[in-house]
C-alpha positions, 0 to 999 in steps of 0.5 A: 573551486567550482561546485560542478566539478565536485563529483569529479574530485571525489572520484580523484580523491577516492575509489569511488565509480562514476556511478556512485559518485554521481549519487553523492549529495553534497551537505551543508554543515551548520558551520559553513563546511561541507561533507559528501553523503551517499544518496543510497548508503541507508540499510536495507529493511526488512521485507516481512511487511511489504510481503504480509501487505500482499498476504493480507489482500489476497486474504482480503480479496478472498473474503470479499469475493468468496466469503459467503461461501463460508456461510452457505450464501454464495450465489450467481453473483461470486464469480462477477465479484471474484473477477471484479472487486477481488481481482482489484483488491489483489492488484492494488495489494500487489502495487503497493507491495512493490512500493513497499518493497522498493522503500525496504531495499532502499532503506526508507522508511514508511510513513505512518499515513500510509499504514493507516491507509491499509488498515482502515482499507482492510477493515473496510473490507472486513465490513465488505464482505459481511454486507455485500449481497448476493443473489441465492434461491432465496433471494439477495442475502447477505453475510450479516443479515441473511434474507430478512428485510429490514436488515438486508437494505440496510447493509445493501444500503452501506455495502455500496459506499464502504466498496468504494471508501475502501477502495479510495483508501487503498488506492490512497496507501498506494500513492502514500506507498509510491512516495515512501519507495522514493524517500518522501517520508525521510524529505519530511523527517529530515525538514523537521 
């Protein structure tokens, strides 16, 4: 029998649609003999992380972007932050919250890679937004240091590259998430 024809035949021998039986795989045993599987048929997972992924970088969003206001160092520079870094920490957050949401409902699972991503990408913007300056009567000021020099072109000095290391990593847990939406952590499970 041709292998071409197999979808054809399985709808023959059961109620199956056309559409669904265009997403059967066909497996190979060990033994030679073959069985038919379907390509969508894992259970669907719960959404609760996908939706605290997009929770946490709203709240990540706000603390880098308007967490000075809590210490009294918000100055002219709050509203170019909120509508530069804060506006993309959410829409990243956002991206990879619906990557993560599609790996749910299709039932894959998501790669330990792309948690670690998020998190090293939240904790860098935890440090984000205790060293990003901001320009206050007084001066620049941060979070962590205030007005006081040697302290405060230290964390200038390390605001700059801890933004954009945070930024790469989430950029990074999106692409890792994308690929987890289309199965690419259970390719790597099922090689194993």
């Amino acid at each position: 029998m041709a292998q071409a024809d197999w979808p054809e035949r399985a709808m023959k021998r059961s109620s199956l649609t056309r559409h669904s039986a265009e997403r059967l795989t066909l497996q190979q045993l060990p033994e030679g003999r073959r069985f038919l599987r379907y390509g969508g048929g894992m259970q669907p997972r719960s959404i609760v992380p996908s939706v605290l992924v997009v929770l946490v970088g709203l709240l990540l969003a706000a603390w880098v972007a308007l967490g000075r206001l809590l210490f009294g160092v918000a100055g002219e520079l709050t509203q170019v932050y909120t509508f530069s870094i804060g506006l993309i920490i959410f829409l990243l957050h956002a991206f990879i919250t619906e990557a993560l949401l599609r790996a749910a409902q299709n039932g894959y699972r998501v790669r330990p890679a792309t948690i670690a991503m998020l998190i090293a990408s939240w904790a860098l913007g935890i440090l984000l937004g205790l060293v990003i300056p901001d320009v206050t009567p007084l001066g620049l000021q941060t979070i962590l240091t205030g007005p006081r020099e040697p302290g405060l072109s230290i964390a200038i000095g390390v605001a700059n590259p801890v933004g954009i290391v945070m930024l790469v990593t989430a950029i990074v847990a999106l692409v890792l998430a994308r690929g987890d939406a289309r199965g690419k952590a259970q390719a790597v499970a099922e090689e194993d």
